[in-house]
C-alpha positions as CSV (number, residue, x, y, z in Angstrom):
1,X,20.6,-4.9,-8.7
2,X,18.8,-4.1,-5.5
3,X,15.3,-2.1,-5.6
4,X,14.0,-0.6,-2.4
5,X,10.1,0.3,-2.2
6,X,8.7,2.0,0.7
7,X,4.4,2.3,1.0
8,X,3.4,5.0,3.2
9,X,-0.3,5.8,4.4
10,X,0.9,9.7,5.1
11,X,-3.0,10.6,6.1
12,X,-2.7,13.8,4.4
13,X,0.0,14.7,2.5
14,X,0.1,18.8,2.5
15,X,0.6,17.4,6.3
16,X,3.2,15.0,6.2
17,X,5.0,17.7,4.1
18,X,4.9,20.1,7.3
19,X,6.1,17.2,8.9
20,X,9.4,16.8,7.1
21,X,7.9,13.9,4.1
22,X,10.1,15.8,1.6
23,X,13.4,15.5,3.4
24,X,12.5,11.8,4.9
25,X,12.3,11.2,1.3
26,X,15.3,12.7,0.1
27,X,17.2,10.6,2.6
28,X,15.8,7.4,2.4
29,X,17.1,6.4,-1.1
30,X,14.0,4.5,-2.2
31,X,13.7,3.7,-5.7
32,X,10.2,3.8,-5.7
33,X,7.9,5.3,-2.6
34,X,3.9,5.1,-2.9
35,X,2.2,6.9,-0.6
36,X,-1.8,6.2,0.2
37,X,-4.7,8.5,2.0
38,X,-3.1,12.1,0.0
39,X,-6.5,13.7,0.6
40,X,-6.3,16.4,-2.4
41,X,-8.8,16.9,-5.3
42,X,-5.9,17.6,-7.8
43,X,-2.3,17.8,-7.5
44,X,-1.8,21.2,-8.5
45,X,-2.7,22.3,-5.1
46,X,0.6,20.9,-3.9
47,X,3.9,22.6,-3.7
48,X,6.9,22.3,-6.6
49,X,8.8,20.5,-4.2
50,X,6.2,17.9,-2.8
51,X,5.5,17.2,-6.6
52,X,9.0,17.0,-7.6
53,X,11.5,15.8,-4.7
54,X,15.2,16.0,-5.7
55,X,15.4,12.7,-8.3
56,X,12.3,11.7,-8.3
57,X,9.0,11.6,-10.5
58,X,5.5,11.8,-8.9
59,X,2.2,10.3,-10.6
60,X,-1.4,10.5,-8.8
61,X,-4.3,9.6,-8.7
62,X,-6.3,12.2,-6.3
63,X,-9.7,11.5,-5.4
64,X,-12.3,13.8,-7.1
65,X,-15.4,12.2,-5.7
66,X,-15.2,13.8,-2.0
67,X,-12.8,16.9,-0.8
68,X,-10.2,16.0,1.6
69,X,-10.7,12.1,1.0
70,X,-8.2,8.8,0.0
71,X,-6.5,9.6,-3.3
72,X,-2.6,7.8,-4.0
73,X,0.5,8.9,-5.5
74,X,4.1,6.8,-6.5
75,X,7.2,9.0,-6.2
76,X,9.7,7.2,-8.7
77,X,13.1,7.4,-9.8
78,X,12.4,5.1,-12.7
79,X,10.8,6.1,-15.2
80,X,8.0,3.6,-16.3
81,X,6.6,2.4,-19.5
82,X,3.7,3.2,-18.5
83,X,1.0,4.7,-15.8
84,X,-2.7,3.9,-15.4
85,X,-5.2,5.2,-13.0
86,X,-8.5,4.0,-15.2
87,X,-10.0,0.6,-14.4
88,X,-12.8,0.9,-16.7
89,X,-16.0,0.6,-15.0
90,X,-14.3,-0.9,-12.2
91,X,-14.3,0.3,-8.3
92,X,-10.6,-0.1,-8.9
93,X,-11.2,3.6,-10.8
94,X,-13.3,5.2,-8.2
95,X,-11.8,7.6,-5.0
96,X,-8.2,7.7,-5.9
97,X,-7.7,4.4,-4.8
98,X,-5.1,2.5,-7.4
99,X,-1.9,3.7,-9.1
100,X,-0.5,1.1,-11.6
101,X,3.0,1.3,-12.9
102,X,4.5,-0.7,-15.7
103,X,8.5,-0.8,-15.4
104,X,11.0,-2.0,-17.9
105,X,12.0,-5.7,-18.1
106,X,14.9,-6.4,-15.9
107,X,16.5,-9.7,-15.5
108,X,14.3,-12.0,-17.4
109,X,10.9,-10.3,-16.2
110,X,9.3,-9.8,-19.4
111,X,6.8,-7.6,-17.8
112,X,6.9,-6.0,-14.3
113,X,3.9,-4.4,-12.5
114,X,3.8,-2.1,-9.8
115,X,0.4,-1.4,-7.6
116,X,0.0,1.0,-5.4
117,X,-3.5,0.8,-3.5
118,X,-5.5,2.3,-0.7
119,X,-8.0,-0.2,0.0
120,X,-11.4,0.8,1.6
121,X,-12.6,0.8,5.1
122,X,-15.3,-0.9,6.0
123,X,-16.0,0.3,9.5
124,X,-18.5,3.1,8.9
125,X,-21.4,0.4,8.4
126,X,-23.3,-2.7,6.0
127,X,-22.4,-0.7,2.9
128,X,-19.0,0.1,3.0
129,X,-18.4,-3.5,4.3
130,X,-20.0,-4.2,1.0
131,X,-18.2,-1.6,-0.8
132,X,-14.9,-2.6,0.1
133,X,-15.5,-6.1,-0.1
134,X,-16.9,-6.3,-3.6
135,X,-13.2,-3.8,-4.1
136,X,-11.4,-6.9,-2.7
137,X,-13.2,-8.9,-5.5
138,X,-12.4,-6.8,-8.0
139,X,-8.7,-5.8,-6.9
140,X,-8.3,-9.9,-6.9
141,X,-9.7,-10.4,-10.3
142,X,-7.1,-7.8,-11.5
143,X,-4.0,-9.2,-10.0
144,X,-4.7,-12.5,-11.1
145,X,-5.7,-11.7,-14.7
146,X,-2.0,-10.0,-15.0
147,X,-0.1,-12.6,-13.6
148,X,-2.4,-15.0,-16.3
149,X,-0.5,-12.3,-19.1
150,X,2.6,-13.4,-18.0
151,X,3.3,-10.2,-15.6
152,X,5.1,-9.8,-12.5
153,X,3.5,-8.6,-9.6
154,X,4.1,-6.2,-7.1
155,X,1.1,-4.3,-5.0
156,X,1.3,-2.3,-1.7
157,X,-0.8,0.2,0.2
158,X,-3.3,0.1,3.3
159,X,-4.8,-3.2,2.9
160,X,-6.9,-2.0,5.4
161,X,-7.3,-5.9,7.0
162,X,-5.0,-7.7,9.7
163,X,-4.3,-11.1,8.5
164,X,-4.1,-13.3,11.6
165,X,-4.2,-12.9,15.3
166,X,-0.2,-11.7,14.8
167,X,-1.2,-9.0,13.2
168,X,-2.9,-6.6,16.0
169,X,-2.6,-6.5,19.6
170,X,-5.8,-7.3,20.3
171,X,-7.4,-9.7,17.8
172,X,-10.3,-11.4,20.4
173,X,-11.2,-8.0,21.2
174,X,-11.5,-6.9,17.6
175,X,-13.1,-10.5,16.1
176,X,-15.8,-8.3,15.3
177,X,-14.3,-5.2,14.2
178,X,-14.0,-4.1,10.1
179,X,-10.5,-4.8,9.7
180,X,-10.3,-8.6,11.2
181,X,-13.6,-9.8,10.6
182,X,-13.8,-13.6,9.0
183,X,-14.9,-12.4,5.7
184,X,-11.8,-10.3,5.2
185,X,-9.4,-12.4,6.8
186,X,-10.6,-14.8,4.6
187,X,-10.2,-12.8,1.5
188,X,-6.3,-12.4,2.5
189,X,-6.3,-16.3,2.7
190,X,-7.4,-16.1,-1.0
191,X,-4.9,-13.7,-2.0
192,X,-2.3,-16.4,-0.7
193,X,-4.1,-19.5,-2.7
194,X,-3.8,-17.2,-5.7
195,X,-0.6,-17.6,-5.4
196,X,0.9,-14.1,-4.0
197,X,3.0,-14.0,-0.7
198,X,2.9,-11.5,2.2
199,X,7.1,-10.2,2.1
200,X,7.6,-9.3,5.7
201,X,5.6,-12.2,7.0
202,X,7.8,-14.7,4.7
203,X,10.5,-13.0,6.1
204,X,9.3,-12.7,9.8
205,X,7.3,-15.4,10.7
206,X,7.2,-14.8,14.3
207,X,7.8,-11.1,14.6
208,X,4.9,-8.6,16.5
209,X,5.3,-5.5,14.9
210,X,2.5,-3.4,13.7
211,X,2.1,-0.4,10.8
212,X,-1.0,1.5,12.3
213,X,-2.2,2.7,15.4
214,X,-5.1,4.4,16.6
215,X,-4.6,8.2,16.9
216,X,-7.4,9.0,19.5
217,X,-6.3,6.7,22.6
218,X,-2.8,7.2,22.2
219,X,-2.0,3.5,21.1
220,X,1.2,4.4,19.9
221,X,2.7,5.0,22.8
222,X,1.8,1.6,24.2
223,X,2.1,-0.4,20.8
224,X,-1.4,-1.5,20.7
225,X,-1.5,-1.7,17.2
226,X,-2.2,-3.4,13.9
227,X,0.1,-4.4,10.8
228,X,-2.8,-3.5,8.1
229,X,0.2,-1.8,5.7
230,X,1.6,-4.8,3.7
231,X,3.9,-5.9,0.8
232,X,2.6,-9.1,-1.9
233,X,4.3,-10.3,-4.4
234,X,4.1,-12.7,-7.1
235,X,5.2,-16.1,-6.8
236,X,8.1,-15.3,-9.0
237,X,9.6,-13.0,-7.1
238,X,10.0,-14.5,-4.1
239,X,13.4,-16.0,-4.7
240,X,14.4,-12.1,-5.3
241,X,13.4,-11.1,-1.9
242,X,15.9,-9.8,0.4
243,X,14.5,-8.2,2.8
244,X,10.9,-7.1,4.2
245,X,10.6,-4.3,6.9
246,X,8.5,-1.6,8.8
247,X,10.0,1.9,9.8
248,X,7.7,1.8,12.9
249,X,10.3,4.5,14.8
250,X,9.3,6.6,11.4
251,X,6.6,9.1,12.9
252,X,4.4,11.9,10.9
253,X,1.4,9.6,10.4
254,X,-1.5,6.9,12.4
255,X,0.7,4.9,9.8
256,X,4.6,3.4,9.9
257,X,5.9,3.3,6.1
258,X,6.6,-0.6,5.0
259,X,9.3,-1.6,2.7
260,X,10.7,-4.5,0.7
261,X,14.1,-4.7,-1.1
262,X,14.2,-7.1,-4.3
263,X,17.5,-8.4,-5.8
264,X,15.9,-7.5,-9.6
């Protein structure tokens, strides 16, 4: 049975909504959409209809720390075994950051995970560098200690990070810029020796596309972009990948949505 997941960074979602979100929805047939940067303090300040798009069920995790700021949410039309938003004393817990969805076993996965995460920027300064990398540390930690349980692993969002020099349209330019420097490049590379696998770059080796562009020069219109919006899964379910993809013609956000379809 095929299952299509679409990750969105919707910057704002009250505004993707005025934007037409709950229709693109609605048409897109996704089995399960996670959207990343919702910038609400609670979900009740959203309408019936955002909350409840026809067949689907929402679960988020808004960001209480700071109003208008990060904060995640899965739209679903599974229903899972289980939801969790608390970490412990864990960044992983803190600003809205991490949705994690438990599904029902399906074709000999005994356990399957879902993640949906909005990983930190680090461009505002030293600290946030820190911040977001000792959040990569943990976020690592996590993922790995569920695949040692025996789980299969899916996680999406803003990784916030272009991989390689592929990945943005400008990478000597940007060498020392929060989002390509060595350091968080390198923690990518470590996410791959763990064992996970990028989707669309396992599917497109070669391809120049890009999932965010900056808003305030216009990049959009020229394509001078980054692909910082990414799909990793498990080595187990990379045989069940069939296809990896960004709706870059999809507009409403600085963001494209991202997808991958598994044969699950």
């Amino acid at each position: 049975m095929k299952t299509t997941f679409i990750s969105w960074n919707v910057n704002g979602i009250r505004a993707a909504e005025r934007k037409g979100f709950v229709e693109w929805i609605e048409a897109e047939l996704a089995d399960i959409v996670a959207v990343q940067e919702t910038k609400i303090s609670h979900s009740d300040q959203l309408s019936h209809t955002l909350k409840n798009p026809d067949g689907y069920t929402s679960y988020w995790h808004p960001a209480t720390e700071k109003k208008g700021y990060s904060g995640t949410a899965i739209y679903t039309k599974r229903e899972p075994l289980s939801v969790k938003t608390d970490f412990g004393e864990s960044l992983l817990s803190r600003e809205g950051r991490v949705i994690e969805m438990e599904l029902a076993p399906q074709q000999g996965f005994a356990g399957f995970v879902f993640l949906n995460i909005y990983f930190p920027n680090g461009g505002s300064g030293a600290e946030r560098l820190k911040y977001k990398m000792q959040f990569y540390a943990e976020f690592l930690n996590h993922i790995q200690s569920l695949v040692q349980a025996g789980k299969s692993v899916i996680f999406c969002g803003d990784v916030n990070t272009a991989h390689r020099e592929i990945d943005l349209a400008r990478p000597k330019e940007n060498r020392k810029t929060s989002g390509f420097l060595p350091t968080e490049c390198a923690w990518l590379d470590a996410v791959e020796q763990a064992g996970f696998v990028d989707t669309y770059r396992l599917k497109h080796p070669d391809q120049v596309q890009y999932s965010w562009w900056d808003m305030k020069s216009r990049a959009r219109d020229r394509n001078i972009g980054w692909r910082i919006d990414y799909f990793w899964v498990s080595q187990n379910l990379v045989p069940h990948i069939q296809e990896a993809f960004i709706q870059d013609q999809v507009i409403g956000s600085d963001h494209a949505p991202v997808g991958l379809t598994l044969e699950i």
